[in-house]
N, C-alpha and C positions, 0 to 999 in steps of 0.2 A: 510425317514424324509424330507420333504420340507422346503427346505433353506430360512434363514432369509430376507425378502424384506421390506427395508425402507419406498417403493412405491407400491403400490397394480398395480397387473398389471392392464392394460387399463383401467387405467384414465382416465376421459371425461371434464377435468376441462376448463371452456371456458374464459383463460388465456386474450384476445382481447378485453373483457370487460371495462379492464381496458385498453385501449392503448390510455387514452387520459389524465388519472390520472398519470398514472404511467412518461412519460415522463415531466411533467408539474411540478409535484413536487421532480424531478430528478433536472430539470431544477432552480427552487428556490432554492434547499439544495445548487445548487451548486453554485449560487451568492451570498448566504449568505457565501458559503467558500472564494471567491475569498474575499469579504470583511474582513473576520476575517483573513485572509493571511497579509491584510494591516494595521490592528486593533482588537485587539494587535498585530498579529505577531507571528510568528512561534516561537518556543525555540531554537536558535540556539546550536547548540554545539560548540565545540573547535574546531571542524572541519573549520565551516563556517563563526567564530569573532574570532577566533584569542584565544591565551591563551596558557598556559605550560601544559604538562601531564609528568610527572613524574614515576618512577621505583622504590619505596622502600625496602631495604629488612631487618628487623627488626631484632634485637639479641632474641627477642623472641616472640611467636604468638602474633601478631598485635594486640591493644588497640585500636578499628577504633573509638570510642566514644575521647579516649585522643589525637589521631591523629588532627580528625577535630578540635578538641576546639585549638589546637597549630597552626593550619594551619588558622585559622579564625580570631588569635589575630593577625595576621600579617597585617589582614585588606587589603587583597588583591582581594576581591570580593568573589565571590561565586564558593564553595569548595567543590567537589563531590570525594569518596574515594569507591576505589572498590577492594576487593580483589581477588585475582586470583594464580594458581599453589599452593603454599605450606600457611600454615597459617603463613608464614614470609611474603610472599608478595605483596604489596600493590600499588597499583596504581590510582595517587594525579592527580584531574584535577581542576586547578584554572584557572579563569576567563583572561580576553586580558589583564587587569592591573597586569596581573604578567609574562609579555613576556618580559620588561624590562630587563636589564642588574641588575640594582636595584633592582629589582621582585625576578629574580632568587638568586640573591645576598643572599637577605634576606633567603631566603626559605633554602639556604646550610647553614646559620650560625645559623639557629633554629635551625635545624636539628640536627648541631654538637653539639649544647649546652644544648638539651633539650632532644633529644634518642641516647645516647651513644650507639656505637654499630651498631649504623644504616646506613646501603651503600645505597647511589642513585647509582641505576644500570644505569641509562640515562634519560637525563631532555632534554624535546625537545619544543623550544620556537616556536608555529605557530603564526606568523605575520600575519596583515592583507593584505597584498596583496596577499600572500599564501592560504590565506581563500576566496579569491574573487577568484583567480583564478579552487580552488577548486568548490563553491559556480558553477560556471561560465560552469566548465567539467560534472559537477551535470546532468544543466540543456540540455546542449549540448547531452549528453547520454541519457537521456527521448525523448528528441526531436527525435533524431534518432531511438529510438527502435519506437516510432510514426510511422514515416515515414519507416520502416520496415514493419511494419504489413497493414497501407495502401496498400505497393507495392504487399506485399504478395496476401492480400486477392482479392484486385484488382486481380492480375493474377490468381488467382486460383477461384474467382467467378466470377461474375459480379460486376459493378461498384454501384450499390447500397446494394451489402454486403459491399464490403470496406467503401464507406460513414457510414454504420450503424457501424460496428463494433471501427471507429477513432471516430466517435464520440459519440461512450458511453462511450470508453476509457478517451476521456477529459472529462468528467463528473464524471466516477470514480474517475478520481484523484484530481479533485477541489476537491470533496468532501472529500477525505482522507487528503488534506491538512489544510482543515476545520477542520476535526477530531485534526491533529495533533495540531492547532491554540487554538483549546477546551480544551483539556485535557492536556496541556502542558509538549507533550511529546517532548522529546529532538533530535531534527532535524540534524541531521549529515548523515556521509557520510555509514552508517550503516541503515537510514533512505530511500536513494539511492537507496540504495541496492532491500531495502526493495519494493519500487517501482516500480524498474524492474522486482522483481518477480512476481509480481501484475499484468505488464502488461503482461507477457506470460501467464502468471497462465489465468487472463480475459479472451485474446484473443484465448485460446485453448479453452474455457468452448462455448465462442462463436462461435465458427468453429464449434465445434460438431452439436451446433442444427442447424447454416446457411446449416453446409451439411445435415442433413438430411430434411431440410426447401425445400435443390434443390431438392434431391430427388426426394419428394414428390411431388411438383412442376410438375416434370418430370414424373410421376407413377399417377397423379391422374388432368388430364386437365382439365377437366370439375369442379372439386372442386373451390369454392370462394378462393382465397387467405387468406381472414382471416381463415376460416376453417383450410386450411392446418397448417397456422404456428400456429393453436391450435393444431393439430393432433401430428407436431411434436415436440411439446416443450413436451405436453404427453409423447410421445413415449422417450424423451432424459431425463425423470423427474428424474429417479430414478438411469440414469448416474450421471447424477450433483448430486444429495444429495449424493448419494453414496462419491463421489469424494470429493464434499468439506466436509465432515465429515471424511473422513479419513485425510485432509492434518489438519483440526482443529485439532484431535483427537493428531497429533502428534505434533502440535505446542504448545498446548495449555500447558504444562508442561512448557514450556521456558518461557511460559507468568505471570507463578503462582510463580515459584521457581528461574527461574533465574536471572542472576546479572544485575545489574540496564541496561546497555547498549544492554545487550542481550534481556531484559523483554521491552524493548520500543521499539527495531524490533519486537519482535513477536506480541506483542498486536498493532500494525501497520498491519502485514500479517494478522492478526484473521479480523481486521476489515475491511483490503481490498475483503478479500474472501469473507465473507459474501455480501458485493455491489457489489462486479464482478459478484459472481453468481444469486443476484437476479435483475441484471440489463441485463442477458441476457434476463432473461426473458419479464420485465416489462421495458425495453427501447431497448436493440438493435431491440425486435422484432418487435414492434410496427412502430418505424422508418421503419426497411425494410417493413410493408406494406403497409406503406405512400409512399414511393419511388419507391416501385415495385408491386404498383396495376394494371395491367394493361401491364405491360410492361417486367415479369419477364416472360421467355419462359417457355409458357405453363396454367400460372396464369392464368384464367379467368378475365373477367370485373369484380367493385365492384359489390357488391349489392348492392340491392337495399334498399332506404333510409330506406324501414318500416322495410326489414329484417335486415338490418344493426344492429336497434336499438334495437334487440332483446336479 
């Protein structure tokens, strides 16, 4: 019985076609992100403005309908409720106007008066300097896992795989924060996370084809450059789908069924996967053959204008 293939072997698809579409409108989506970064704005969490999260634990399975409406009369801003462990327990996140001494105040003496029965297991007030600071370690940790995968790939290719690989990396991730700008999904330190996985996740999808890009490179001299990185993006086609279809396949339950915080990482991971993988294609590679026409050991000259256009 011959094993199921997502990708027909040898593929001839002449991916280079587009290597003038594909980074151009790479490059739009992701100025439109940086604007929508600053208009409206991201949905912060508690993480990064400030605000209480809270520990409830109910005398009996949580009413999460009668919770918010109690939590809402207090007029303390906006009230997200999430359950978690047993059907007792509940976990209260109100906005930065209830960090307050007042804030908290209120929130214990509805509580005592309105759910008898009911323990705050631990109410914890994040300030905003605590949020900026966080906000601040965020960006610092992005920036360095950057400047990680630069050094890497630099030492481990040449210096126009690292130029292509950082920078379709900063492109992926305007654009994911576009996304998150769009669909106002809720931006914390769970959102972070999410990020960084994103950029190992990218920068491994794109090592596979740069190495088998050198490879080739190396195995076939006389081949045009464009050629080759058609040849290997082919040959690595049915790695990648394979791959990111098995990390969706397993994410995508988190994205459908689970609890509010956990369902705004994974639909964050679902939509980075998809532009990491198909940005290896349609921009890291095109970049590297704008930067290493010519100059990649072994690459022939371009072609010529009429065969170019073919």
């Amino acid at each position: 019985m011959r094993p199921l293939r997502l990708v027909p072997d040898n593929t001839n698809i002449r991916f280079m076609r587009g290597r003038l579409a594909g980074p151009l409108v790479s490059a739009f989506l992701s100025i439109a992100s940086v604007l929508l970064f600053f208009w409206p704005g991201v949905n912060y969490g508690v993480d990064f403005q400030g605000g209480v999260v809270a520990e409830l634990r109910t005398a009996q399975p949580a009413d999460l309908s009668e919770l918010r409406n109690a939590f809402e009369g207090l007029h303390l801003g906006e009230v997200k409720l999430q359950g978690f462990g047993s059907s007792r327990d509940v976990r209260v996140t109100l906005s930065a106007s209830a960090a307050t001494e007042s804030g908290q105040r209120a929130v214990r003496e509805m509580i005592a008066d309105r759910f008898a029965g009911t323990t705050i297991r631990s109410i914890e007030a994040i300030g905003a300097r605590v949020s900026e600071e966080l906000f601040r370690h965020g960006l610092e940790a992005s920036a360095a896992a950057l400047a990680a995968v630069l050094l890497y790939v630099w030492f481990r290719f040449d210096w126009q795989y690292g130029v292509g690989v950082v920078v379709t990396l900063l492109l992926d991730l305007t654009k994911t924060v576009g996304f998150l700008a769009l669909t106002r999904l809720q931006f914390d330190l769970n959102t972070v996370a999410a990020i960084l996985m994103l950029i190992g996740y990218s920068v491994t999808d794109k090592v596979v084809v740069y190495d088998r890009i050198r490879e080739n490179v190396r195995k076939h001299r006389s081949m045009p450059l464009r050629e080759i990185i058609d040849l290997s993006i082919n040959q690595t086609l049915g790695r990648t789908v394979a791959t990111s279809l098995t990390v969706l396949l397993s994410i995508l339950p988190l994205a459908l069924i689970g609890h509010e915080s956990i369902r705004d990482f994974a639909i964050t991971i679902i939509f980075g996967i998809v532009v990491g993988t198909s940005s290896s294609i349609f921009i890291a590679s095109p970049i590297l053959l704008y930067l290493g026409q010519g100059k990649l050991s072994g690459a022939s000259p371009a072609l010529p204008a009429a065969a170019a256009s073919k």
